[in-house]
MIDRENBA-543890 format. One line per 2 residues: number of its first residue (from 1); their letters; for each residue x, y, z of C-alpha. Coordinates in steps of 0.2 Angstrom, whole numbers. Example, Ala and Ser with C-alpha at 12.3 -4.5 7.8 and 13.67 -1.06 7.14 Angstrom:
<nodes>
1> as> 62:-22:39; 68:-5:36
</nodes>
This chain:
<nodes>
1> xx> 404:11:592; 419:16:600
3> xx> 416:16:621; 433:20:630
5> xx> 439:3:641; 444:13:655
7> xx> 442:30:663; 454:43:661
9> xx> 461:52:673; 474:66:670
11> xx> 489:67:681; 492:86:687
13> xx> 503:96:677; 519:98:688
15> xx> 533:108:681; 549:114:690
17> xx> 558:125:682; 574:124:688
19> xx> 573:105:685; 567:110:667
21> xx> 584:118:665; 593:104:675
23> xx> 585:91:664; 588:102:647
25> xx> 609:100:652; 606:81:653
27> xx> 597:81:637; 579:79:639
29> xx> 564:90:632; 552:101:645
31> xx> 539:85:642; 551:71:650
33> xx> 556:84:663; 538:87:666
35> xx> 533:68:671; 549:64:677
37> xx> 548:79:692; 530:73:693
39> xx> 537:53:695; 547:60:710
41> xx> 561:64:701; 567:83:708
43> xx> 587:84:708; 603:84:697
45> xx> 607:69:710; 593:57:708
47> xx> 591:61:691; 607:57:686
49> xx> 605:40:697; 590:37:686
51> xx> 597:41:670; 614:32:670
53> xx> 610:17:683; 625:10:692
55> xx> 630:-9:698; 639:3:711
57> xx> 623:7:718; 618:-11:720
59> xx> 614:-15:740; 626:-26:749
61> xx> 617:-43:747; 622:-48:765
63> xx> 607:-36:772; 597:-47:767
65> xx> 590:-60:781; 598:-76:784
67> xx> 610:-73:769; 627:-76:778
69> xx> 620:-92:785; 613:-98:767
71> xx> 631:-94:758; 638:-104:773
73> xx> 628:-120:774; 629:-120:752
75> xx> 648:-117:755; 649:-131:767
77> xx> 639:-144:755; 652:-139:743
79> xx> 666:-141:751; 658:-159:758
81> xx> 653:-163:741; 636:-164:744
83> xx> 620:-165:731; 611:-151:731
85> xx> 595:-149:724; 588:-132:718
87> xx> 567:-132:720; 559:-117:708
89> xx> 545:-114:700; 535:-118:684
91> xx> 535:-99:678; 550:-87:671
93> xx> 556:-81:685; 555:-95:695
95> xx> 565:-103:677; 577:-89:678
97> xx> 579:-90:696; 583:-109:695
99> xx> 597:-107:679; 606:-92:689
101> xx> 607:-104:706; 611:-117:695
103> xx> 627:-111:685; 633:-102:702
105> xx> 634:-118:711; 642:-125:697
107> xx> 654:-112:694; 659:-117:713
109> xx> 661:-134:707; 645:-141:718
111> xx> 635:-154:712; 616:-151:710
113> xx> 602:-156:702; 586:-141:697
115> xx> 568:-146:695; 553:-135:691
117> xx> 537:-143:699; 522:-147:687
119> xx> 508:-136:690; 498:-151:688
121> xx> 505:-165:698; 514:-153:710
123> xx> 506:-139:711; 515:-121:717
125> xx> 527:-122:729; 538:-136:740
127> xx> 528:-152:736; 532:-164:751
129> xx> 531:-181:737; 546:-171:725
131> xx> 557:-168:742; 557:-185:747
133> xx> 558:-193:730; 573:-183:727
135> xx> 580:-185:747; 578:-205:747
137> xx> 582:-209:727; 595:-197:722
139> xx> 604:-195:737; 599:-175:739
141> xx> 606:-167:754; 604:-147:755
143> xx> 587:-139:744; 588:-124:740
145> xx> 573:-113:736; 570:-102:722
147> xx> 557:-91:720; 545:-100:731
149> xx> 545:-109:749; 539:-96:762
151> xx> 523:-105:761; 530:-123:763
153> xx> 527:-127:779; 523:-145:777
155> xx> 539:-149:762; 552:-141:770
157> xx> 547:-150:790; 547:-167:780
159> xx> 566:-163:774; 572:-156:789
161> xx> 564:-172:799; 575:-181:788
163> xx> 591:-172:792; 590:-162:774
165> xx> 592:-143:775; 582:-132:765
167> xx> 586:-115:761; 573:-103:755
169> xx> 575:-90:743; 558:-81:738
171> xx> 549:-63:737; 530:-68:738
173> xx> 520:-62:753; 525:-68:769
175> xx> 511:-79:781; 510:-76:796
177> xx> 519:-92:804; 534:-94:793
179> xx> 542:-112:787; 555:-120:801
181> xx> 569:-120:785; 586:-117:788
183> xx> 588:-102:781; 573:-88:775
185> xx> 582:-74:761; 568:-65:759
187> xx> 570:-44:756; 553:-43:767
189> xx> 560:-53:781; 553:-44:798
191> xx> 570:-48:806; 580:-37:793
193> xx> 577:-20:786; 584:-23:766
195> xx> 584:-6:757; 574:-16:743
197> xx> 557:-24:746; 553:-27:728
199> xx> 565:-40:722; 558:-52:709
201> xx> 563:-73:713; 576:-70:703
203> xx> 584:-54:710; 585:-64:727
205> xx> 593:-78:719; 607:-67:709
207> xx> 607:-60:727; 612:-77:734
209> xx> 624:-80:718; 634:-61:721
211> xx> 636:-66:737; 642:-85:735
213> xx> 655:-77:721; 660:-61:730
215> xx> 655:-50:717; 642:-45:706
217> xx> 639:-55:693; 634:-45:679
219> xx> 633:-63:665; 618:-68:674
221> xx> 609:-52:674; 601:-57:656
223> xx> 592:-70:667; 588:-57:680
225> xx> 581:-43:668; 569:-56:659
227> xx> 563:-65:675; 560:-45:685
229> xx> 552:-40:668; 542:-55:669
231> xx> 536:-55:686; 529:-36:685
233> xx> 538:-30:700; 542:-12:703
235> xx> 556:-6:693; 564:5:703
237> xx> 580:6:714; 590:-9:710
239> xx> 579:-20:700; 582:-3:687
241> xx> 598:-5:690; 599:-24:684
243> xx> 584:-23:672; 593:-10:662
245> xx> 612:-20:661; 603:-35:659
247> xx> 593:-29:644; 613:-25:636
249> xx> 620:-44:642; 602:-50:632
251> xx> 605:-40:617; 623:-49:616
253> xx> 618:-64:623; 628:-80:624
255> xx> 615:-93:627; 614:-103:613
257> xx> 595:-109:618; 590:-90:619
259> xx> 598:-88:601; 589:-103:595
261> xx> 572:-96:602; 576:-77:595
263> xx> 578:-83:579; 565:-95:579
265> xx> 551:-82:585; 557:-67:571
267> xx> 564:-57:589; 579:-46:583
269> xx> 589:-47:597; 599:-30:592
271> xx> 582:-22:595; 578:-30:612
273> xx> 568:-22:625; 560:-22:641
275> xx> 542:-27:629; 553:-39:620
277> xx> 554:-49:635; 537:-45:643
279> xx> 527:-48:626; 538:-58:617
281> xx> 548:-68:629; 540:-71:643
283> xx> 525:-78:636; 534:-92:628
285> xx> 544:-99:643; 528:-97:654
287> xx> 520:-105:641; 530:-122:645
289> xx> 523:-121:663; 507:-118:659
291> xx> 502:-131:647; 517:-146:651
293> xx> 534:-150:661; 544:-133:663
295> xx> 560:-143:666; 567:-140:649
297> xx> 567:-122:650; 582:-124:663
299> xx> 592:-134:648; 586:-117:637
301> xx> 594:-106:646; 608:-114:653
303> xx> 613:-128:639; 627:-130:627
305> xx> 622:-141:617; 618:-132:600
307> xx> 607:-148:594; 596:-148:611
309> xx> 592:-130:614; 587:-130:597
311> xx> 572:-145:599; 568:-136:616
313> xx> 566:-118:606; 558:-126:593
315> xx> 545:-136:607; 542:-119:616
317> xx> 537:-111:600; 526:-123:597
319> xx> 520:-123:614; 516:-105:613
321> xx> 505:-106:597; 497:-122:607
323> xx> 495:-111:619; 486:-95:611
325> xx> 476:-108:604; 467:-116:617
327> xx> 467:-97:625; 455:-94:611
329> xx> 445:-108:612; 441:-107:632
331> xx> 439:-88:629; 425:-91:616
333> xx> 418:-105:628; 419:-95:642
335> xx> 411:-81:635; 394:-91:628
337> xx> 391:-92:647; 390:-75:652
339> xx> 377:-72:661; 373:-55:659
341> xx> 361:-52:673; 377:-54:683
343> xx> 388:-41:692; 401:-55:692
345> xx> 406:-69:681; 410:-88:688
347> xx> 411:-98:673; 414:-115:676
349> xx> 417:-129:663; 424:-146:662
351> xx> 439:-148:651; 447:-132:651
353> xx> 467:-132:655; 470:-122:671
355> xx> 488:-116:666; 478:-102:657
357> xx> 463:-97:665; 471:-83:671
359> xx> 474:-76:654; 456:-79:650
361> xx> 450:-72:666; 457:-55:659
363> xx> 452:-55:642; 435:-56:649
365> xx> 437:-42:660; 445:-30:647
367> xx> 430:-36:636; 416:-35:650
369> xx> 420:-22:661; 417:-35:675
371> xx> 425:-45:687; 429:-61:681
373> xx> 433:-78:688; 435:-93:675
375> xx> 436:-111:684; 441:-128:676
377> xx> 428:-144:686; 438:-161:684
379> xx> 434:-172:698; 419:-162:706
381> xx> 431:-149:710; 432:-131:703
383> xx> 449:-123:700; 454:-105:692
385> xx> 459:-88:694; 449:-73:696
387> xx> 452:-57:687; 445:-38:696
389> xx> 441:-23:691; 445:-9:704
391> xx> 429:-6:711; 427:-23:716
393> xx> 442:-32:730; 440:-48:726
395> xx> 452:-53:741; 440:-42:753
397> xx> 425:-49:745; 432:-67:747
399> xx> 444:-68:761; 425:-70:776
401> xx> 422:-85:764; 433:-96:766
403> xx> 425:-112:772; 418:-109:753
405> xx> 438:-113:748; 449:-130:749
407> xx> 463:-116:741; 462:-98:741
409> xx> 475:-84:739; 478:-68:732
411> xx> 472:-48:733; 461:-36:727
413> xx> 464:-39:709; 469:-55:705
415> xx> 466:-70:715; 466:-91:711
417> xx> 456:-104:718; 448:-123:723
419> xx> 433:-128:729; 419:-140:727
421> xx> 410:-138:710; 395:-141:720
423> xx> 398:-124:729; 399:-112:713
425> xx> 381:-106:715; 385:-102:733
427> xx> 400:-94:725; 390:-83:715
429> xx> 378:-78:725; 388:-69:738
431> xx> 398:-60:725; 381:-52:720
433> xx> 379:-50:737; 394:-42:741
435> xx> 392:-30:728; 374:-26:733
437> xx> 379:-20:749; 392:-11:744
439> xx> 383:-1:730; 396:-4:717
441> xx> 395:-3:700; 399:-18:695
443> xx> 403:-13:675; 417:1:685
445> xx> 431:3:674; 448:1:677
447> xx> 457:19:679; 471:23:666
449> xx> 480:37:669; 486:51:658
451> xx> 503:57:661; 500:73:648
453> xx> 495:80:634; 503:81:618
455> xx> 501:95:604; 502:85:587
457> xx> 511:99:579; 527:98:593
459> xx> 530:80:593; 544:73:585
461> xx> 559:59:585; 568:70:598
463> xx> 552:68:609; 553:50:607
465> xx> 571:49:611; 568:59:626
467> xx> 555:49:633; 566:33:629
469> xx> 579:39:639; 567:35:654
471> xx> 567:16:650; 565:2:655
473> xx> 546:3:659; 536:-7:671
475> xx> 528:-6:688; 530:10:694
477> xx> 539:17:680; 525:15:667
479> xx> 530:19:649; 519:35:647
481> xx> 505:38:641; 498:55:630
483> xx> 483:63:628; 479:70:611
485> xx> 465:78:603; 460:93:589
487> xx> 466:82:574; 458:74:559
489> xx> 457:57:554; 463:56:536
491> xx> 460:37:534; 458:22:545
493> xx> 462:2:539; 462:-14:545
495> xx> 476:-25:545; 486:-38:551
497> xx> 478:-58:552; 463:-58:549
499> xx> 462:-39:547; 462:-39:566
501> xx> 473:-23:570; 470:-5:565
503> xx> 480:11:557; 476:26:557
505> xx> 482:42:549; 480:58:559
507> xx> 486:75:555; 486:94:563
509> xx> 491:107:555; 507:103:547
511> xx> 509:86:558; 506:67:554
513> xx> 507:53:561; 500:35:560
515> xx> 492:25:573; 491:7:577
517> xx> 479:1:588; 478:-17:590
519> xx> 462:-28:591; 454:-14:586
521> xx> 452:-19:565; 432:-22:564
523> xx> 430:-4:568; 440:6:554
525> xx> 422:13:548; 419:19:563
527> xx> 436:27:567; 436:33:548
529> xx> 419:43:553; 419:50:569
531> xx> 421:65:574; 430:74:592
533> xx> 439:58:593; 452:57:609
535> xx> 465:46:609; 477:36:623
537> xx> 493:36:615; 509:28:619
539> xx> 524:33:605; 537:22:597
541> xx> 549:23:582; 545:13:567
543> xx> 560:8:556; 557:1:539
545> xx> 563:0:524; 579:8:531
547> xx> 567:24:534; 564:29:554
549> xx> 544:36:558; 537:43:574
551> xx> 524:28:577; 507:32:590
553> xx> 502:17:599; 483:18:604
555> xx> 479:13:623; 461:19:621
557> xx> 449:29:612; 434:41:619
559> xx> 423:54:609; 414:65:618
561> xx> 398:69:607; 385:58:597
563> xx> 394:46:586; 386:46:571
565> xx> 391:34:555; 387:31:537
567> xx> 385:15:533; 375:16:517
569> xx> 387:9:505; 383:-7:499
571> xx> 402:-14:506; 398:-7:524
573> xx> 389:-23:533; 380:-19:550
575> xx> 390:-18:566; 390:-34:577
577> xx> 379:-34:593; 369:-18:589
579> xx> 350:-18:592; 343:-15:570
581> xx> 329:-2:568; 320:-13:555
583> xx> 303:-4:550; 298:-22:540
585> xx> 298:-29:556; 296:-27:575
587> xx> 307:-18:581; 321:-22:595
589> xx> 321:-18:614; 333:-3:614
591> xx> 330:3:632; 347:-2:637
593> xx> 357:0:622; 369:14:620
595> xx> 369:11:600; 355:8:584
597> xx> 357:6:567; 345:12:555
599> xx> 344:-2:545; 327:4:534
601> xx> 317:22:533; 297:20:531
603> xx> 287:33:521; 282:38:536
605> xx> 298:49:543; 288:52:560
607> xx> 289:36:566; 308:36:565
609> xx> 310:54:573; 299:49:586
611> xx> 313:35:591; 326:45:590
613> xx> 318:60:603; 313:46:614
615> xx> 329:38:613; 346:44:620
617> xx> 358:35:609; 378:36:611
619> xx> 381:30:593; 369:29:577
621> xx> 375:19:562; 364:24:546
623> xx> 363:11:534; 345:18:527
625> xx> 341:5:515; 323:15:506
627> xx> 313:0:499; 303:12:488
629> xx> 317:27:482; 304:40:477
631> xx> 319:53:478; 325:44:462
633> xx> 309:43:453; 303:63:461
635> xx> 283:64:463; 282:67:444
637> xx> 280:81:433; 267:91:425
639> xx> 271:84:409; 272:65:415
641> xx> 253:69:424; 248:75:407
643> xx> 255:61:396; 247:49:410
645> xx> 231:57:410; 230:58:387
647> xx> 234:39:389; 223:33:399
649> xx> 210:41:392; 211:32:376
651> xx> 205:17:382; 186:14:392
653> xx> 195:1:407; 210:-2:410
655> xx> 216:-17:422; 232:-11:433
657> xx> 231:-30:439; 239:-35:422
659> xx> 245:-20:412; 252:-9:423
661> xx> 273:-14:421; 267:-12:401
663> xx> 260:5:404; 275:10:415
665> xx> 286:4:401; 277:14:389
667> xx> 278:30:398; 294:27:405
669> xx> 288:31:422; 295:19:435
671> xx> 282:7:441; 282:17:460
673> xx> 280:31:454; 265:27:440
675> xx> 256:16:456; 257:33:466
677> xx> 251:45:452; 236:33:448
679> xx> 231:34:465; 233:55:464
681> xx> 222:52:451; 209:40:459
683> xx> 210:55:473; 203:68:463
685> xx> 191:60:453; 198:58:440
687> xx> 198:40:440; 187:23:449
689> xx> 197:7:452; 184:-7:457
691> xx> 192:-25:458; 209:-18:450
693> xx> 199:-11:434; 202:8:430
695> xx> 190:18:422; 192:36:418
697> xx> 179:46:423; 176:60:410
699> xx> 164:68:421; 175:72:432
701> xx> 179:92:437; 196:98:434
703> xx> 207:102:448; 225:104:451
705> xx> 237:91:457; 243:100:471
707> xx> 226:98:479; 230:80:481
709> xx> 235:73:498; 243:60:492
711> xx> 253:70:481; 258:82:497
713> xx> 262:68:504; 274:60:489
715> xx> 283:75:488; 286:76:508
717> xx> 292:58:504; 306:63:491
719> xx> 312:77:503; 312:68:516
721> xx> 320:53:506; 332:62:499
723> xx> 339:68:518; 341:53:522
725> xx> 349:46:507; 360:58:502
727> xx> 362:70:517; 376:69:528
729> xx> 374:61:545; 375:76:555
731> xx> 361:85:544; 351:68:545
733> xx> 356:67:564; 347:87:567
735> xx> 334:82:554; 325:68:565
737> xx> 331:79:583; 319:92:576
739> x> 304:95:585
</nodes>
């Protein structure tokens, strides 16, 4: 069955015609001019700003709070010869923030030291033990935050307390008491007013770096783009600016470490993009953090040493694969104990690495439809993430609780957690409260939203290019998404591992495209059959074999009728998770089931048609298996009667028990059929069977087979049969709706 996963909302169809005409000058078709002017984009001025991004445009980094006494107090330790250390995070942009930090400071000649906390000895954030480790043993006189430290209250008074100055870098949401550090450069700062709020870590630490070198730094903005792509901050204003020079410095890069990794993980470098990085990239440097010590990423990006870099690329590739593997394995566990009596989901389970239970969170909820909290218990405590759906804030639903908590954070989607194992039932139960009161439906989906519809028969590599003019893509400037419908399918596949992933080919008109929707591989029957299919499409170009295509990437699917499917052939297996109409059997609860498959027909049609009009089913697959297939045998002929009838007469008794598969073969009469036709017999007379011995009765009046019951009754049998085996599924569909 195909049930969309979110619900679709159409954005309103804006169009400016003078901006049409000013956006045709500057090379772009009426459709990117249509959700460009509907993205806020309404002049020749800022859509020329949008289109061609300048470093010009860049904001002086000195706005930002506390950044002339940060570049001061790091000039001074230079100057001085102090160690510094540079604290950042175990993720990519806390890995990028550190390397760009790290080759400005020794590009001024400082000396410094980087480390990246482990998420499991450290935790997020200044760690009071790591500061004085490095302040007593290594001699550490000025840290230097990246991408973290607003929150360290109790790190950062330790280090001061023993005369160490600590300058914070960071962009994550300010408390309400901030930390007593030397220096706070943070683009929300309530003391400054930065024209930018939505700087990544690492755009606050190429900030830091532009203003410690007096110019902008345009070889470290390959570390920006992938940690601001990374982070899914808004990519707007400047980060648009960096995002989109950084993605050139990456395609070119230098690094030998992020040559190594390319090349190692098939990525063409040539072709990089902003989903490079976020699908690509990303994934394996966060990888490092979330399952071991992140430190060597710093020596990726940063190291000459062709020899090193090329272990490190190879360890992070095998890090990642470790990585999706134990993903799987805590998904499948996770999902056995879904409870689905539940409006929310606390799964809890000894063993399971926390470095990925936010992955696994929103896997779940994708799947589900529900909000989703996955928690790892090792030493009576319970510690994880929590994925939302809309309908449901999580932070709101939460926040009154939080006694319940040793740790809580975060906001109405997404939020991580500790607390006593013990407490997990408590947990539970005021979700469901929660959700009661508010009358939510729990199963709400997500809201994806539609930029615009496509006609099949207009699209075209110019389209494409247009849109592709509007890149990079991210938060708040999503890549868009089309609405299509009114085509055909002209096939569907699996492929991929596993056969995992899906293409289809679609046409209108003169138009066709393909379609690759991933995961989506166990439905190509499905796809291949329905009919008034809509589809969620984003579109990309497809280059092989030296030939260029117009590719459609599916988002989501929804058909807006009765899906009905033909299962019958002996390849076509039954659909997983799907209540079975089973007439040899009882037959299933189906109260709450969108879908049914007819897996058998019994003789006795009204029993299926009476299902079908109590029923309100979204999707019916027809597999129809007929134990009996009168349609092939018919209800026998006047001629087969007669032979029957001059045969059996020949002989006093005659015992079916034993004779009849001989008889049948004789007359050539399929055994069915000659059963049926005896017992037409039996019915008019014609015939007594006592203890399974046939005698003909010679007595008997003559009458005409058509006064039979039984033979009324066969011969509904083959019509109806034959509906239901050869009909299509619509006919079959009206058939059993009749009244």
């Amino acid at each position: 069955m195909i049930i969309p996963t979110y619900n679709w909302q159409f954005a309103p169809q804006v169009e400016d015609a003078d901006f049409t005409k000013i956006a045709k000058k500057a090379g772009l078709g009426p459709e990117a001019a249509r959700l460009l002017f509907s993205r806020g984009i309404k002049d020749e001025d800022s859509l020329s700003r949008f289109l061609a991004p300048s470093l010009d445009d860049l904001h002086d980094p000195y706005l930002l709070h506390d950044m002339d006494k940060a570049v001061n107090r790091i000039r001074r330790a230079i100057e001085q010869g102090e160690f510094i250390l540079v604290y950042g995070d175990y993720d990519a942009d806390g890995m990028t923030s550190a390397s760009i930090i790290k080759e400005t400071l020794e590009q001024l000649g400082a000396e410094c030291l980087v480390y990246l906390p482990n998420r499991f000895t450290d935790g997020y954030g200044p760690n009071a033990s790591v500061y004085k480790y490095f302040i007593e043993q290594q001699g550490i006189s000025l840290i230097v935050t990246v991408d973290n430290g607003v929150a360290g209250h109790e790190a950062i008074d330790l280090a001061q307390s023993m005369g160490v100055d600590v300058i914070v870098t960071d962009h994550h949401s300010l408390p309400e008491v901030l930390p007593d550090a030397h220096a706070i450069v943070h683009p929300e700062h309530p003391e400054s007013d930065y024209p930018f709020k939505h700087l990544a870590g690492c755009g606050v630490a190429f900030k830091l770096a532009c203003a410690l070198l007096e110019e902008v730094q345009v070889e470290l903005l390959d570390l920006v783009a992938i940690g601001t792509i990374a982070d899914m901050v808004s990519l707007t204003d400047e980060n648009r600016i960096m995002v989109q020079y950084g993605l050139e410095v990456l395609r070119n890069t230098q690094r030998l470490g992020l040559q190594e990794l390319f090349e190692i993980a098939g990525i063409s470098s040539s072709d990089l993009t902003e989903e490079t990085v976020g699908f690509q990239l990303a994934p394996r440097l966060n990888a490092l953090g979330r399952l071991d010590d992140p430190n060597p990423a710093i020596e990726l990006l940063t190291g000459f040493d062709d020899e090193e870099v090329r272990e490190i690329a190879l360890m992070i590739q095998d890090k990642n694969e470790e990585r999706k593997e134990i993903v799987q394995a805590i998904y499948e566990e996770a999902k056995s104990l879904v409870d689905p009596n539940k409006s929310v989901q606390v799964l809890a389970k000894e063993g399971w690495n926390p470095g990925v239970l936010g992955i696994v969170a929103g896997r779940l909820l994708e799947e589900l439809g529900q909000t989703v909290i996955v928690l790892n218990i090792e030493d009576g405590r319970a510690k994880g993430s929590a994925r939302s759906i809309e309908a449901v804030d999580i932070f709101e639903a939460l926040n009154p609780h939080r006694e319940l908590f040793i740790a809580f954070g975060g906001h109405a989607g997404a939020a991580g957690m500790t607390l006593e194992a013990e407490q997990l039932d408590a947990l539970s139960e005021i979700l469901e409260t929660y959700v009661k009161d508010k009358g939510i439906d729990a199963k709400g989906k997500n809201t994806l939203y539609l930029d615009e519809e496509l006609d099949l028969e207009s699209l075209s590599l110019e389209t494409v290019k247009s849109f592709e003019r509007l890149a990079p893509f991210g938060m708040d400037n999503q890549k868009p998404i089309f609405y299509i419908r009114d085509f055909q399918v002209e096939n569907a596949r699996s492929m991929g591992a596993g056969d995992s992933h899906l293409k289809l080919k679609i046409s209108k008109g003169t138009a066709s495209f393909e379609v690759v929707a991933f995961g989506q591989g166990s439905k190509a029957t499905e796809f291949s059959q329905v009919k008034q299919l809509e589809l969620a499409v984003t579109l990309s170009v497809n280059q092989w074999n030296g030939q260029t295509t117009l590719q459609l990437m599916m988002v989501d699917a929804r058909v807006d009728s009765v899906q009905l499917f033909n299962i019958r052939s002996k390849s076509l297996e039954l659909p997983e998770g799907v209540p079975v109409l089973d007439f040899t059997s009882d037959l299933p609860e189906m109260l709450s089931s969108p879908a049914i498959v007819v897996k058998n027909i019994p003789e006795d049609l009204s029993l299926l048609k009476q299902v079908f009009q109590e029923q309100d089913f979204s999707a019916i697959y027809f597999k129809n298996d007929i134990a009996k297939a009168y349609y092939l045998t018919g209800y026998g002929t006047r001629e087969q009667f007669a032979k029957l009838y001059k045969t059996i007469y020949q002989f006093p008794e005659f015992d079916i028990r034993y004779k009849l598969k001989d008889l049948s073969a004789y007359l050539k009469i399929e055994q069915i059929l000659l059963v049926k036709m005896i017992q037409i017999f039996e019915e008019l007379g014609f015939v007594t069977i006592d203890n399974g011995v046939m005698k003909v009765n010679k007595d008997a009046d003559k009458r005409d087979i058509a006064e039979s019951q039984i033979y009324q009754n066969l011969k509904q049998t083959v019509k109806d049969q034959e509906m239901m085996a050869l009909g299509t599924v619509q006919e079959i569909y009206d058939f059993l709706m009749e009244k």
